[in-house]
N, C-alpha and C positions, 0 to 999 in steps of 0.2 A: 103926314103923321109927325106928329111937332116933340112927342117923347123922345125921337130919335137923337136930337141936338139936346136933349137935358143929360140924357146917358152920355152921352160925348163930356158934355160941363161937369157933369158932376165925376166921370173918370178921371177927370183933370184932376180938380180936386183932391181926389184919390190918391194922387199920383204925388201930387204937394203934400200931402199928409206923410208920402211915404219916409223920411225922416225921424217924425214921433213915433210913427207906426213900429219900426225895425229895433227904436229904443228898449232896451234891456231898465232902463232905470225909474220907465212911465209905468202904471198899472196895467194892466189889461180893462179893470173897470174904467178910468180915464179914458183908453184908448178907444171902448167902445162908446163913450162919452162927447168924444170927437168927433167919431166918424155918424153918429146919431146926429148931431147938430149942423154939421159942415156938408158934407160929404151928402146925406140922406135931404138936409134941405132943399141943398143946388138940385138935387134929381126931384123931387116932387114939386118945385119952383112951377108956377102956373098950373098945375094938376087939374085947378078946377076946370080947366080949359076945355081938357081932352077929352074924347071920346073915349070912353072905356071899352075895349076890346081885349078879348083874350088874349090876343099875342102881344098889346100894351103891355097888359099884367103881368105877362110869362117874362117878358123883356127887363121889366122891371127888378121881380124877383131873381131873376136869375141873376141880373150884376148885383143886386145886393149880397146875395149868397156866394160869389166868387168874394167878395170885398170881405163879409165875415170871415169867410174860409181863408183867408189869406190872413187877416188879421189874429185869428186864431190858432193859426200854423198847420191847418188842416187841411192836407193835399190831396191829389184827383186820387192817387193810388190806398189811400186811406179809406175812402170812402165804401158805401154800403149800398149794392144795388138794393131799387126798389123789389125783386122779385124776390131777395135775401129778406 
C-alpha cells in the first residue's frame, strides 16, 4: 500500500509548516492556503496510482482532519460525537 509513505511525506511537511502555522500575524485564510497547496499536494502525490480502498480513503481523511483541527485550534475534547 504505497499511501502509507505519502501520509508519512506529507506529515513531514506538516510538521515544516508548523512555524507559519503557530504564527499569530499569518491569516487563517493563508494558513489554509498553505496547507491546501504544500501539505495536501505531497499527500495525494501519485494518487492516480492507487488503489482506492476504504481504509486508503479513511487514511487519508483522517490525517487531513487531524491537520485542519490543529490548524484550526480544534482539539479531541471539543469535538461532537457522531451519535450527538
Amino acid at each position: 500500500m504505497r499511501c502509507v509513505g505519502e501520509v508519512g511525506k506529507a506529515r513531514m511537511a506538516f510538521v515544516l509548516f508548523s512555524p507559519l502555522r503557530r504564527s499569530k500575524e499569518i491569516s487563517l485564510r493563508t494558513k489554509l492556503g498553505i496547507f491546501n497547496t504544500n501539505v495536501k499536494s505531497v499527500l495525494m502525490y501519485g494518487a492516480e496510482t492507487w488503489i482506492v480502498m476504504k481504509k486508503i480513503s479513511d487514511k487519508i481523511q483522517a490525517f487531513t482532519n487531524c491537520c485542519l483541527g490543529n490548524i484550526l485550534g480544534v482539539r479531541l475534547l471539543n469535538t461532537i460525537s457522531s451519535e450527538d
